[in-house]
N, C-alpha and C positions, 0 to 999 in steps of 0.2 A: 168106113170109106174115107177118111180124114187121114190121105197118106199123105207124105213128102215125095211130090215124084222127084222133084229136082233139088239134088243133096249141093248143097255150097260145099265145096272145099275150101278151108280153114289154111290160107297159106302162113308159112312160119316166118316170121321178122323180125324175130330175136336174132342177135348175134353175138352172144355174150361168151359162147366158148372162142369164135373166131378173133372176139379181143383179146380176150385171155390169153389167148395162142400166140397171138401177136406180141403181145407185154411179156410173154413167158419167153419166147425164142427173144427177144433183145433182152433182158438178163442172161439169158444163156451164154450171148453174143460176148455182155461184155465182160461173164466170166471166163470167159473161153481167152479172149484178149490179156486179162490181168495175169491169168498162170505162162501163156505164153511172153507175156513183158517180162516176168521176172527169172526167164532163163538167162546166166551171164553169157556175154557174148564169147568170151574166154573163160575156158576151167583149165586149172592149174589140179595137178594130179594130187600133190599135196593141201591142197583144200577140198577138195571131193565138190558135190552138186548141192547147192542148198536146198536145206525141207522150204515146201511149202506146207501151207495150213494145211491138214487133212480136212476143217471143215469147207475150205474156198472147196477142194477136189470134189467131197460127196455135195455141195452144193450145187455144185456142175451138174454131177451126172441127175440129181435129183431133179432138178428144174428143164435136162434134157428130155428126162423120160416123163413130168409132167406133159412137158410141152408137144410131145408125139401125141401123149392121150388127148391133151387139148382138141389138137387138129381132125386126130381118128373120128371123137364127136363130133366136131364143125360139120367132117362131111357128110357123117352117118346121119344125124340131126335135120340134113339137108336145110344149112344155113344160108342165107341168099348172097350169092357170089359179088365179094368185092374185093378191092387192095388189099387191105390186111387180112383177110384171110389164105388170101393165097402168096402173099411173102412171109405171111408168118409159116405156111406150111412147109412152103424152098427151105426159109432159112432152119425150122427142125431140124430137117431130112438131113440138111449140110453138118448142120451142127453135131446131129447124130451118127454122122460116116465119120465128121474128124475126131469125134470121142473114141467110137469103136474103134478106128485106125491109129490116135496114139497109143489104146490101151495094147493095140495087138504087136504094136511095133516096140 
């Protein structure tokens, strides 16, 4: 006869993906900025477009599509709603329309 009638629910107050998310999207941010700085303003037909790193590019997309997974747990997780969880989700999302849009352009 020693039940629990009355179960406590265990609320969650961690927020460790929604930091993550957030530190992950401003690296994203300011690799997204470094490849976009170093397009010249002028291309001369006889010099062509200079390489970038291939590592800056796959580090992009890498820390792009961390940083979606990041967010997917914050919300799945059901992490308790604050600033940086939800500008780190904006800025993935953003971040992740203008990767896919310069790859398709």
């Amino acid at each position: 006869m020693a039940e629990i009638l009355d179960e406590i629910e265990v609320k969650n107050n961690r927020k460790s993906f929604s930091k993550f998310s957030f530190i992950n999207s401003i690296i994203t941010l300011a690799l997204v900025v470094y490849l976009i700085s170093n397009i010249p303003k002028t291309i001369k037909a006889s010099d062509g477009l200079p390489q970038t790193p291939m590592i800056i590019v796959i580090a992009t997309q890498l820390f792009c599509v961390t940083g979606l997974i990041l967010m997917i747990l914050s919300i799945t997780k059901k992490e308790p709603s604050n600033w940086f969880k939800w500008i780190g989700a904006i800025l993935n999302i953003v971040l992740f329309f203008t990767i896919v849009g310069s790859l398709i352009a």
